[in-house]
Backbone as a ProteinNet text record, in pm:
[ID]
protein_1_A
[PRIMARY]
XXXXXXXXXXXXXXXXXXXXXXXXXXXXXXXXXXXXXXXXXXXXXXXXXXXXXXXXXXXXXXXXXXXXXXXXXXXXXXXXXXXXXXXXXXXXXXXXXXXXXXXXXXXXXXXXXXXXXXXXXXXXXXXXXXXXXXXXXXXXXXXXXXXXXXXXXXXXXXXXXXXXXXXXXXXXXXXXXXXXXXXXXXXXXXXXXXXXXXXXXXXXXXXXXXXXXXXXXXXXXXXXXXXXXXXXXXXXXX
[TERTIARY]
-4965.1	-4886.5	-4815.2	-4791.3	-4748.9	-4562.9	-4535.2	-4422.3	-4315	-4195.1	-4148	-4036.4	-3951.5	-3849.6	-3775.5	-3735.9	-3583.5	-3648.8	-3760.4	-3838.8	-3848.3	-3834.2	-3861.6	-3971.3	-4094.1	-4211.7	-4207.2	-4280.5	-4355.5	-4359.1	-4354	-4393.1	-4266.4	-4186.1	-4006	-3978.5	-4028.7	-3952.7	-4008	-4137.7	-4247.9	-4171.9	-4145.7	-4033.8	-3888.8	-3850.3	-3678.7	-3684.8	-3834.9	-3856.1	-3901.1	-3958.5	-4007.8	-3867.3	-3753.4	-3637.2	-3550.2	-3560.2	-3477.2	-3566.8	-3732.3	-3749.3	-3729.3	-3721	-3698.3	-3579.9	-3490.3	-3313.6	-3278.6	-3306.8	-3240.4	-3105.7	-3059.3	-2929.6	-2809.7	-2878.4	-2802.8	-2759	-2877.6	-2871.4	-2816.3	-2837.1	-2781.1	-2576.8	-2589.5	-2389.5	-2348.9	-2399	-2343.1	-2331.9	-2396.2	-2419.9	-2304.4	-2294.9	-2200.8	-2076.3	-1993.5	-1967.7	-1887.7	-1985.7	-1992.5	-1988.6	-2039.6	-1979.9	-1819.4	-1781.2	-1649.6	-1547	-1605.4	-1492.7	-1491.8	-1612	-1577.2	-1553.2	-1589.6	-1514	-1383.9	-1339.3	-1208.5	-1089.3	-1185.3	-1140.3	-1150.9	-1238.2	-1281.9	-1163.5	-1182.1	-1097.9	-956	-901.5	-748.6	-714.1	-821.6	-811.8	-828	-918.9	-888.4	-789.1	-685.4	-588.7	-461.6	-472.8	-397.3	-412.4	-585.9	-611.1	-591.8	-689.1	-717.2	-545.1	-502.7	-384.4	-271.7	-282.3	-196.4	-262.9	-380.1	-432.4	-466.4	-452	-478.2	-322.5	-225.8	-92.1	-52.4	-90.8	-18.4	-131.8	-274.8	-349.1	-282.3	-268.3	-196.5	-92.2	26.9	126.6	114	5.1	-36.7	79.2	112.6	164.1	101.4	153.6	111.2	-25.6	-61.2	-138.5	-196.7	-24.1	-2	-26.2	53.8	30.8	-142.8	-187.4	-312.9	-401.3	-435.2	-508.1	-466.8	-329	-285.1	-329.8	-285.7	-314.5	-457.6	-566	-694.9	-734.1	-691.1	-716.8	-694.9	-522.3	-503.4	-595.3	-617.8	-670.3	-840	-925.2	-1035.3	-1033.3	-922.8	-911.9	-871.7	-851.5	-806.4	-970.2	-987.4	-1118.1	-1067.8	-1180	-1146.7	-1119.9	-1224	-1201.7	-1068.8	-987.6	-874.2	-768.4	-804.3	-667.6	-683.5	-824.4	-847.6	-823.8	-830.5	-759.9	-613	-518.2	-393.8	-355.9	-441.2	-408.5	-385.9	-498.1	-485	-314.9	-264.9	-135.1	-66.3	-40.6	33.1	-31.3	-169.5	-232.6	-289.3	-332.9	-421.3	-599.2	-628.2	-808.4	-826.6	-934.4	-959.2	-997.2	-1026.3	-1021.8	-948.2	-832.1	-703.5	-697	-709.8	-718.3	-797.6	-961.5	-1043.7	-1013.1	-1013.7	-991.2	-877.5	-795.4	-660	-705.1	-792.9	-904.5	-952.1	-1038.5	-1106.6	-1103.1	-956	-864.1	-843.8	-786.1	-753.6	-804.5	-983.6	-1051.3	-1147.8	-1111	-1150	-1074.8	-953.8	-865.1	-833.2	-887.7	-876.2	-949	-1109.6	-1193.7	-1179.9	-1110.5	-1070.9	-990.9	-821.9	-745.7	-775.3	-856.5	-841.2	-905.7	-1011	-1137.9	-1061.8	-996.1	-890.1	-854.2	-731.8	-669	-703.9	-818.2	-843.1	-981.2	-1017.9	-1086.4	-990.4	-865.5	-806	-720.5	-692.7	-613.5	-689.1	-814	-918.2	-966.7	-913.2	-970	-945.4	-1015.2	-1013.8	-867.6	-811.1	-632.8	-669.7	-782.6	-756.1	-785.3	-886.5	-922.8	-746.7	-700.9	-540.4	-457.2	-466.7	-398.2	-359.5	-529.4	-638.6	-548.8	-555.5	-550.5	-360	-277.6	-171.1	-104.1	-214.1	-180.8	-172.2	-300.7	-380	-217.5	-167.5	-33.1	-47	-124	-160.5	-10.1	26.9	130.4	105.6	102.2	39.9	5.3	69.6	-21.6	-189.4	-208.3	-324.8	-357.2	-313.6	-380.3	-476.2	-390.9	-473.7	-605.6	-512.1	-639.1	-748	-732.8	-875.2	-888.7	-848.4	-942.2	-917.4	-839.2	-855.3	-930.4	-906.6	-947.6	-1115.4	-1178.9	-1294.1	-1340	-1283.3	-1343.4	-1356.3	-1284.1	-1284.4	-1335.6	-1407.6	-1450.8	-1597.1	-1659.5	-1769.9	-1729.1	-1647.7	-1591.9	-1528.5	-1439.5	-1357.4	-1463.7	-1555.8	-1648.4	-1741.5	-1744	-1810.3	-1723.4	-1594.5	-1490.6	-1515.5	-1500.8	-1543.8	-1642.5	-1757.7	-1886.7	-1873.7	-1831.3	-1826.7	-1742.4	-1631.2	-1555.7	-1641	-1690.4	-1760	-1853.9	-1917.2	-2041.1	-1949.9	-1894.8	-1813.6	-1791.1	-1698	-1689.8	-1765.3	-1860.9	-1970.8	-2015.5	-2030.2	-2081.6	-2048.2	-1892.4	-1837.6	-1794.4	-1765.2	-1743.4	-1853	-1921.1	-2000.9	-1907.3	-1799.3	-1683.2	-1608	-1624.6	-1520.8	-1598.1	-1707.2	-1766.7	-1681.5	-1622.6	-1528.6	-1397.2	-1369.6	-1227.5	-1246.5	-1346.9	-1345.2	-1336	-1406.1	-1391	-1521.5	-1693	-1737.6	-1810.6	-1980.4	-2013.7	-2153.4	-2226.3	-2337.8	-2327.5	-2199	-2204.1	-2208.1	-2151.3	-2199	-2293.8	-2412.8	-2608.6	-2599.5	-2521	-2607.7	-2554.4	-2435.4	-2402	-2419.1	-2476.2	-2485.1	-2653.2	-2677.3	-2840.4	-2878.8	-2799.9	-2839.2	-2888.4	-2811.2	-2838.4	-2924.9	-3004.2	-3074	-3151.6	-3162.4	-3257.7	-3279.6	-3371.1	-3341	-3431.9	-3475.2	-3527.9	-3413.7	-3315	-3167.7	-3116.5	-3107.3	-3052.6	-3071.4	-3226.9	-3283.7	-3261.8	-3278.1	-3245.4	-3089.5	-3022.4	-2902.6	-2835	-2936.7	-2884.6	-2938.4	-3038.9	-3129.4	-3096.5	-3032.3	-2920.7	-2805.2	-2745.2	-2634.4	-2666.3	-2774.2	-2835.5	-2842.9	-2943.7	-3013.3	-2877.6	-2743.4	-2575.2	-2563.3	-2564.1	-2519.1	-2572.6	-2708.6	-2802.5	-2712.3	-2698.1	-2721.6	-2596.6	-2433.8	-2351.2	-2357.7	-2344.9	-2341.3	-2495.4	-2574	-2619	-2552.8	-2491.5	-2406	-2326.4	-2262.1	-2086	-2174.2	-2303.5	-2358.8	-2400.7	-2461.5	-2456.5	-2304.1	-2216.2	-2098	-2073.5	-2068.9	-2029.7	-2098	-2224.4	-2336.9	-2255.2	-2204	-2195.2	-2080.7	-1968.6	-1828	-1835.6	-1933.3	-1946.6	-1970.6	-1831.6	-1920.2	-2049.7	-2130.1	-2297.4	-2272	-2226.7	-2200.4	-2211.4	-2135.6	-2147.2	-2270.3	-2333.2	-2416.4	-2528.9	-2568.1	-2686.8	-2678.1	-2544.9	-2425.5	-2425	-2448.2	-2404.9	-2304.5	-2327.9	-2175.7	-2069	-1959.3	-1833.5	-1807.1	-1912.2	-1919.4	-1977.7	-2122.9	-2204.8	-2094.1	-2038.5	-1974.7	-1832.5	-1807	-1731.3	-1731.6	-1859.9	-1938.5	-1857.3	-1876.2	-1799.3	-1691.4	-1568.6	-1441.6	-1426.4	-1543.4	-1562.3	-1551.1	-1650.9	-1725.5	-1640.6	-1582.4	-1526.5	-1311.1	-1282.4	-1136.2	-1083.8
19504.9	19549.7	19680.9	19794.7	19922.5	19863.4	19979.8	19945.6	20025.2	19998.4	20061.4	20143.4	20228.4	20300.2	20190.4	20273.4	20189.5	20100.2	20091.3	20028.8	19857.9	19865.8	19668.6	19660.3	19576.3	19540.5	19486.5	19478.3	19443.3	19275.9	19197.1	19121.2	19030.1	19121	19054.2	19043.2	19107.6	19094.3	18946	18915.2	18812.6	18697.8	18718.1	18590.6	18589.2	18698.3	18616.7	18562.4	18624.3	18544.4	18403	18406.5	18222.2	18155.3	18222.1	18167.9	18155.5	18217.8	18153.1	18076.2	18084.2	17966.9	17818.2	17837	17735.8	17678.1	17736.7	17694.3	17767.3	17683.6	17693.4	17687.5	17572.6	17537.2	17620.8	17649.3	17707	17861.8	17893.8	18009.1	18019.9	17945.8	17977.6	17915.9	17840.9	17849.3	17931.8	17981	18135.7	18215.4	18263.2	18332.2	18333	18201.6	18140.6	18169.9	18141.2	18157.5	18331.3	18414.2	18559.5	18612.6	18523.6	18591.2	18541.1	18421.1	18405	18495.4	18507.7	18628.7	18730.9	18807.8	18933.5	18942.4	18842.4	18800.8	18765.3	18767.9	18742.7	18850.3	18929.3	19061.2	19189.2	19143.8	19273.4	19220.9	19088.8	19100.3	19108.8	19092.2	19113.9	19279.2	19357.2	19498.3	19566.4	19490.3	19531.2	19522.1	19396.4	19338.8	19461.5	19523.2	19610.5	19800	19765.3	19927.2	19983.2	19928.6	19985.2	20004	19886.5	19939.2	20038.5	20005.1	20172.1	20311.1	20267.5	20418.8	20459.3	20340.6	20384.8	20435.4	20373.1	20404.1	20572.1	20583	20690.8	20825	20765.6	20929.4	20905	20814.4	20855.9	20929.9	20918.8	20957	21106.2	21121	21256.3	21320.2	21158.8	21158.6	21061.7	21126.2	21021.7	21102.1	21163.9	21219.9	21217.7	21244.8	21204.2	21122.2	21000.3	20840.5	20804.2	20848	20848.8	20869.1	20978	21039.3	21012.4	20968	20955.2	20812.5	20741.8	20571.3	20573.2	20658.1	20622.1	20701.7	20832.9	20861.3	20760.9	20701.9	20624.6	20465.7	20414.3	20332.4	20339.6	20431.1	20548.3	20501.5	20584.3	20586.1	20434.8	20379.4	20185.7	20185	20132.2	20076.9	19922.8	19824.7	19719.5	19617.9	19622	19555.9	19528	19683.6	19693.3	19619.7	19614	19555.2	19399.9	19360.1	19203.5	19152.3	19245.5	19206.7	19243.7	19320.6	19309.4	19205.2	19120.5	19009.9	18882.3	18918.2	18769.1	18695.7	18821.2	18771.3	18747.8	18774.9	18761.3	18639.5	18664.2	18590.9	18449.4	18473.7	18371.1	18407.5	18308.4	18318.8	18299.4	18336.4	18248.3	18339.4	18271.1	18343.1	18434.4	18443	18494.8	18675.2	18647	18762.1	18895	18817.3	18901.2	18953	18901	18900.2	19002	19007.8	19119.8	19263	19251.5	19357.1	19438.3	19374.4	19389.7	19437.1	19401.2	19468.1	19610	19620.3	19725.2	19832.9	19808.4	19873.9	19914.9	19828.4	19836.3	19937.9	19916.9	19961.3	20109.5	20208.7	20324.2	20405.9	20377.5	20429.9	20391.7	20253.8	20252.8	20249.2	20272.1	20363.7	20472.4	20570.6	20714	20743	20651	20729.7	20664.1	20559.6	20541.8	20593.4	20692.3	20798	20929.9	20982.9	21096.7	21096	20954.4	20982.5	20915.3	20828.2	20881.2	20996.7	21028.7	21194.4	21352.3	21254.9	21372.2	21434.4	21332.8	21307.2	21361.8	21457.5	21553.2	21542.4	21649.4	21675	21658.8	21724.2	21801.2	21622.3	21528.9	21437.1	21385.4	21318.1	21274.6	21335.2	21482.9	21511.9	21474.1	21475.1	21444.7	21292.7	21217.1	21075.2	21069.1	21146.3	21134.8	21172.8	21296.3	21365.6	21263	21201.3	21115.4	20974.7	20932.3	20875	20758.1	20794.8	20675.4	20611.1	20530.1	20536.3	20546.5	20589	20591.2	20499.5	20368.4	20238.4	20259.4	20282.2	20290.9	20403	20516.1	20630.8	20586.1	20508.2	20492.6	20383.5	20264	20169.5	20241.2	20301.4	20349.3	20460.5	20549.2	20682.9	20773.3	20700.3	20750.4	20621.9	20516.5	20431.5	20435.7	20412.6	20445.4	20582.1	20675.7	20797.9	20805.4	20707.4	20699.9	20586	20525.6	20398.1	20419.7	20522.9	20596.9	20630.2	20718.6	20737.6	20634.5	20549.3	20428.8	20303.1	20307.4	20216.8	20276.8	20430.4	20447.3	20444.3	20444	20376.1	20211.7	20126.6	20010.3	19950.8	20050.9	20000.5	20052	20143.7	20213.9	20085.8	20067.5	19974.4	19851.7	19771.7	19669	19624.5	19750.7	19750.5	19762.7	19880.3	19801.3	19710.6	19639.6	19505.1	19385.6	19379.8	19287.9	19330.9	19473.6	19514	19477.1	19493.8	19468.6	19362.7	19237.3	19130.4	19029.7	19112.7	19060.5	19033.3	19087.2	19115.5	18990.9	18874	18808.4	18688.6	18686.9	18622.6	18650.2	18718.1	18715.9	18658	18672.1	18603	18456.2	18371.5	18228.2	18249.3	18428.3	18409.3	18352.1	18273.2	18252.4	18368.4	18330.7	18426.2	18471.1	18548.4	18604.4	18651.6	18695.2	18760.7	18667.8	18507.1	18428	18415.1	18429.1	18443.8	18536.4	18676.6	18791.3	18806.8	18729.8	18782.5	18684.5	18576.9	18446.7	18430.4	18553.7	18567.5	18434.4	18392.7	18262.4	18145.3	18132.5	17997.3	18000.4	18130.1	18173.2	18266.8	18336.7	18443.9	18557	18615	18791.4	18707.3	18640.9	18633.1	18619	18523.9	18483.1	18623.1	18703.7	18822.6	18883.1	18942.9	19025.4	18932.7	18847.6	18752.7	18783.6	18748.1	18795.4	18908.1	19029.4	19180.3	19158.9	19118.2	19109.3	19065.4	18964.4	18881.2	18972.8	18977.5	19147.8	19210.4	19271.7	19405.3	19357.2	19287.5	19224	19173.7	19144.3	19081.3	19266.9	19348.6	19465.2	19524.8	19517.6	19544.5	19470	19355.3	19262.8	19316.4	19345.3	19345.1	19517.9	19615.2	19721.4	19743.3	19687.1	19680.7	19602.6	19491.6	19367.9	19480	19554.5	19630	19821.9	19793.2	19905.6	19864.1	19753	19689.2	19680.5	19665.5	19605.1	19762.7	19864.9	20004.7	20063.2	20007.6	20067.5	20054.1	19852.9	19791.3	19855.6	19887.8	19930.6	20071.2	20161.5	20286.6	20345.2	20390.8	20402.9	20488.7	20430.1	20498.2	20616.1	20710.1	20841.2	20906.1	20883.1	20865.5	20849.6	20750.7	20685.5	20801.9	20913.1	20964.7	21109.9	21115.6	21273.1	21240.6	21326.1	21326.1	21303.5	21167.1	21097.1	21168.1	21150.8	21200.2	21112.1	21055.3	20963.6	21042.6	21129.4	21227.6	21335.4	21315.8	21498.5	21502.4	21378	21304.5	21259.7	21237.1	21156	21266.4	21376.1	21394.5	21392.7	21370.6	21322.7	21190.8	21086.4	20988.9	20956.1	21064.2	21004.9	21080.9	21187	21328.2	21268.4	21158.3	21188.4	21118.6
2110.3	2225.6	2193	2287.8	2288.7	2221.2	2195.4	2227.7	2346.1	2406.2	2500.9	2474.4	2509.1	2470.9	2403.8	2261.4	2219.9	2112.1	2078.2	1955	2048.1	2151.8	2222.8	2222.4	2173.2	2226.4	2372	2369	2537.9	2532.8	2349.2	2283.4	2302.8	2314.3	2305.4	2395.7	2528.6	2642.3	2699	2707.4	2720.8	2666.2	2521.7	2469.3	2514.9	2562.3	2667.9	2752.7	2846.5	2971.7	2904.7	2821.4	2804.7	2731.2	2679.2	2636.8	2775.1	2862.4	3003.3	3018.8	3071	3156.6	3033.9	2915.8	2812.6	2788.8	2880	2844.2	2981.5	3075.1	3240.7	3239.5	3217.3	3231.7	3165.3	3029.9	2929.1	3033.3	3058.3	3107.5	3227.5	3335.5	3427.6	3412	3323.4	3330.6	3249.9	3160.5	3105.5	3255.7	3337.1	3424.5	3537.4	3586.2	3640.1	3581.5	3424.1	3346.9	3409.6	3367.4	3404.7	3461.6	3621.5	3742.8	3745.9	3725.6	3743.9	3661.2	3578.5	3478.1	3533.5	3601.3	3690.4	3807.2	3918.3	3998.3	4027.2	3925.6	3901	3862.8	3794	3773.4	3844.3	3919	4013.5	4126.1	4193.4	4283.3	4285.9	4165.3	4146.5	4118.6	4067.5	4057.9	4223.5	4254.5	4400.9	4475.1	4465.7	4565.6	4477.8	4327.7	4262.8	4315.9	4326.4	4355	4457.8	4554.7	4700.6	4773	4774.7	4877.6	4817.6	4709.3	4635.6	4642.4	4625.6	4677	4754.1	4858.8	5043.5	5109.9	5066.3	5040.1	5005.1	4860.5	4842.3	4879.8	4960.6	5027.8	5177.5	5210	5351.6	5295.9	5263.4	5233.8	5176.8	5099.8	5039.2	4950.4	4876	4755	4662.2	4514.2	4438.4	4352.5	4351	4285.9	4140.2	4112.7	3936.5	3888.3	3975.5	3938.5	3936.2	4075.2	4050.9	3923.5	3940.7	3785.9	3667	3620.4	3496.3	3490.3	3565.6	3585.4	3511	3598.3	3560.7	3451.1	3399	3267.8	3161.1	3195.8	3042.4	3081.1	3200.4	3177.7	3102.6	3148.4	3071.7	2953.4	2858.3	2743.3	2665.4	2733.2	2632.2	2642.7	2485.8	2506.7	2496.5	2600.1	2595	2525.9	2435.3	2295	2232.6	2209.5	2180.2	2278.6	2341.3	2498.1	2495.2	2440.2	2400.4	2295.6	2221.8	2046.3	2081.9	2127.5	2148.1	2241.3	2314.2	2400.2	2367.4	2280.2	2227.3	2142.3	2088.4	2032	2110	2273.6	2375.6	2464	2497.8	2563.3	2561.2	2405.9	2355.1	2373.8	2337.1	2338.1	2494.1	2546.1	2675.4	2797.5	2900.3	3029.3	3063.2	3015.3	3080.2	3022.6	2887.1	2814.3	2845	2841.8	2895.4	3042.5	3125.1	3255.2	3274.1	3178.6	3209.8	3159.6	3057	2996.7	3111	3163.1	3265.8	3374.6	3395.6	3522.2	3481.1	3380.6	3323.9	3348	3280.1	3305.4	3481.4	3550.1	3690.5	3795.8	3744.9	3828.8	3885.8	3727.7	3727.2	3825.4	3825	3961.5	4058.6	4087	4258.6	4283.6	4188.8	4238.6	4279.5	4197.1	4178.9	4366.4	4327.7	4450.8	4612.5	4544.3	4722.4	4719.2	4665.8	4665.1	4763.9	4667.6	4677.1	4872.1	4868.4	4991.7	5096	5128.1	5222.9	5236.5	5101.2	5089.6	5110.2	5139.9	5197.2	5264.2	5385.2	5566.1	5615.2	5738	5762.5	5807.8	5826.1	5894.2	6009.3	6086.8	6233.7	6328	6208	6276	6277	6180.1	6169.2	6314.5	6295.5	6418.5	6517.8	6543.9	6703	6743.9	6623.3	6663.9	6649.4	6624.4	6655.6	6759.7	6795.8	6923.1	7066.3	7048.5	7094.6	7104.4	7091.3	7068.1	6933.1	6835.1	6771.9	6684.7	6632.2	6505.6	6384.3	6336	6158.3	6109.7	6136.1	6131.5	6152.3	6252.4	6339	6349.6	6303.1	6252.8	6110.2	6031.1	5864.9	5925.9	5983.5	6029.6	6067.3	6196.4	6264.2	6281.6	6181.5	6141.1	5991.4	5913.5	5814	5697.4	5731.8	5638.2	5686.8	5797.9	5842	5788.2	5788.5	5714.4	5610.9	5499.5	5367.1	5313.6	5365.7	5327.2	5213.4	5246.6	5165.7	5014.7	5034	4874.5	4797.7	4855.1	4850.2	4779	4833.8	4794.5	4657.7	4654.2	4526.7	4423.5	4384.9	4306.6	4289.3	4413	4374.7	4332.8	4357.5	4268.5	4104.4	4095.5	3960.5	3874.9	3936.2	3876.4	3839.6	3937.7	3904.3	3836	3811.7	3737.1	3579.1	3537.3	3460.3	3427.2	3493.3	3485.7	3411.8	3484.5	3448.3	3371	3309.1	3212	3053.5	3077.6	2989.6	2976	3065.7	3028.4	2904.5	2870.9	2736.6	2643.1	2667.2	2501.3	2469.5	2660.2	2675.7	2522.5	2489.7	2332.5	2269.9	2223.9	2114.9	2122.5	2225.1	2274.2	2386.3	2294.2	2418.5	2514.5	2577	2764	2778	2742.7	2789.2	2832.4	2939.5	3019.1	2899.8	2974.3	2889.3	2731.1	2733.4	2598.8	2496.9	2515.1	2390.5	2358.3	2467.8	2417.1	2302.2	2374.6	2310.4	2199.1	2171.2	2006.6	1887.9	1927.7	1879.6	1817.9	1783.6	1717	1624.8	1557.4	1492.9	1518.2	1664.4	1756.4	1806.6	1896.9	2013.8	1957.1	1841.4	1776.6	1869.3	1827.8	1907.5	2050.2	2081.1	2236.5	2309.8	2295.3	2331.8	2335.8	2279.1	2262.1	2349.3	2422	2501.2	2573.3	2597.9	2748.3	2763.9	2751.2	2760.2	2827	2752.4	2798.8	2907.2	2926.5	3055.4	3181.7	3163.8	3243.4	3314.2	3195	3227.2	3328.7	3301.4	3362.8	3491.7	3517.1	3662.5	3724.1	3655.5	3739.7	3800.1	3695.8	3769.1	3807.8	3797.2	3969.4	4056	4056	4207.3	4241.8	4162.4	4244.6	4250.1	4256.3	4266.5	4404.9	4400.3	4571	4654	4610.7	4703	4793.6	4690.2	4743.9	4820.6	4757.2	4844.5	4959.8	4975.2	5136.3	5179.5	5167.7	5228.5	5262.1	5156.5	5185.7	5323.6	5361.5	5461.1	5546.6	5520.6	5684.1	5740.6	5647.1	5674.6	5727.7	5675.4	5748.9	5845.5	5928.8	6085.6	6094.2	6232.4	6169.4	6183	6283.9	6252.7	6109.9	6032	5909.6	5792.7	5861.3	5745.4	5720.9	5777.1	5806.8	5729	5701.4	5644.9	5499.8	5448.2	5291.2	5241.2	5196.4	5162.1	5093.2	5142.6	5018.6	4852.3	4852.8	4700.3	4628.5	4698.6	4617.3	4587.3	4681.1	4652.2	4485.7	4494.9	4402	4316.8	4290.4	4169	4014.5	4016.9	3909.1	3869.5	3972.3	3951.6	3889.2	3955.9	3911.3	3768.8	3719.5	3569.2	3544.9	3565.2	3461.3	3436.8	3507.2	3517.3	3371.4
[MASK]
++++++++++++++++++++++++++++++++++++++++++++++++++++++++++++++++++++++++++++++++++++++++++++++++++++++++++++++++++++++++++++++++++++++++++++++++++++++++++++++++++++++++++++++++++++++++++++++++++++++++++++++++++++++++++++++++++++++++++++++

């Protein structure tokens, strides 16, 4: 057999698939396991991010808080924030999961921020002129205009997420990463099954939250070159 980028046979991949269909169960409650750890983390970074940064772009303050928030969160690598947890935290769900946040929080603060702090003025105007209250100015025309960029923060984040919740193995969070680091128990097929697993979670949710991004976008919209493209390097670069 050839081999494929990265020195994997074609030979190995053949044996993870016959190590899932050989250990179902195993596999699918790790999984389970893994969605609950990032599910858990994604949605509490959300109930932390979005409305602070839908908050302070209406307001068209907050800037600082913004970007600094998500630089220093950037820079913690997680590992480190789980090994300092554990002396506070303990082993467990809890630890990782606060990790996690950590790291979620920074791109969908930043990108709520900066795409309702983005929206057009003249539209804002229009709709105040129009007698709206700022309530219902953010509801129905600035949060609708920013829902594009807003959502490429929350995918960035999530994928994260799940990405990294492999680490929660070291700290009794459970979840895929006990396959993949546990070569002794499960040997390198367990291993590649594992990453494999990973991967195919952050496919599924990073299209999940790209469907939800479609549905939320008024269609006007959907057909225009998103403000996520135009952003994408603030994204990766802050």
């Amino acid at each position: 057999m050839g081999e494929v980028k990265g020195g994997l046979s074609m030979h190995s991949i053949i044996d993870a698939f016959q190590f899932i269909g050989d250990n179902p169960h195993l596999m699918l409650t790790k999984t389970l396991e893994h969605l609950a750890l990032s599910g858990a983390a994604i949605g509490v970074a959300l109930v932390i991010a979005i409305p602070l940064g839908v908050t302070l772009g209406h307001l068209h303050r907050g800037s600082f808080l913004a970007i600094n928030v998500s630089n220093i969160g950037r820079a913690l690598p997680s590992l480190a924030v789980i090994s300092i947890g554990i002396g506070t935290l303990g082993i467990g769900f809890i630890n990782v999961m606060v990790a996690l946040i950590i790291l979620a929080v920074p791109p969908m603060l930043t990108n709520a921020y900066v795409a309702v702090d983005g929206v057009d003025p003249d539209a804002v105007e229009a709709a105040r002129a129009a007698g709206m209250s700022p309530a219902q100015v953010l509801r129905k025309v600035e949060i609708p205009l920013a829902v594009s960029l807003m959502f490429a923060g929350i995918r960035t984040g999530a994928v994260y997420v799940v990405a990294t919740a492999t680490l929660a193995a070291i700290a009794g969070g459970g979840g895929l990463g006990d396959v993949i680091v546990n070569q002794a128990s499960y040997g390198t097929p367990g291993v590649i099954a594992g990453a494999l697993a990973v991967t195919a979670l952050a496919f599924l949710v990073e299209g999940m939250f790209a469907v939800i991004q479609r549905l939320l976008t008024p269609k006007a919209l959907r057909h225009q070159k998103g403000a996520a493209e135009l952003f994408t390097p603030l994204i990766e670069g802050t």
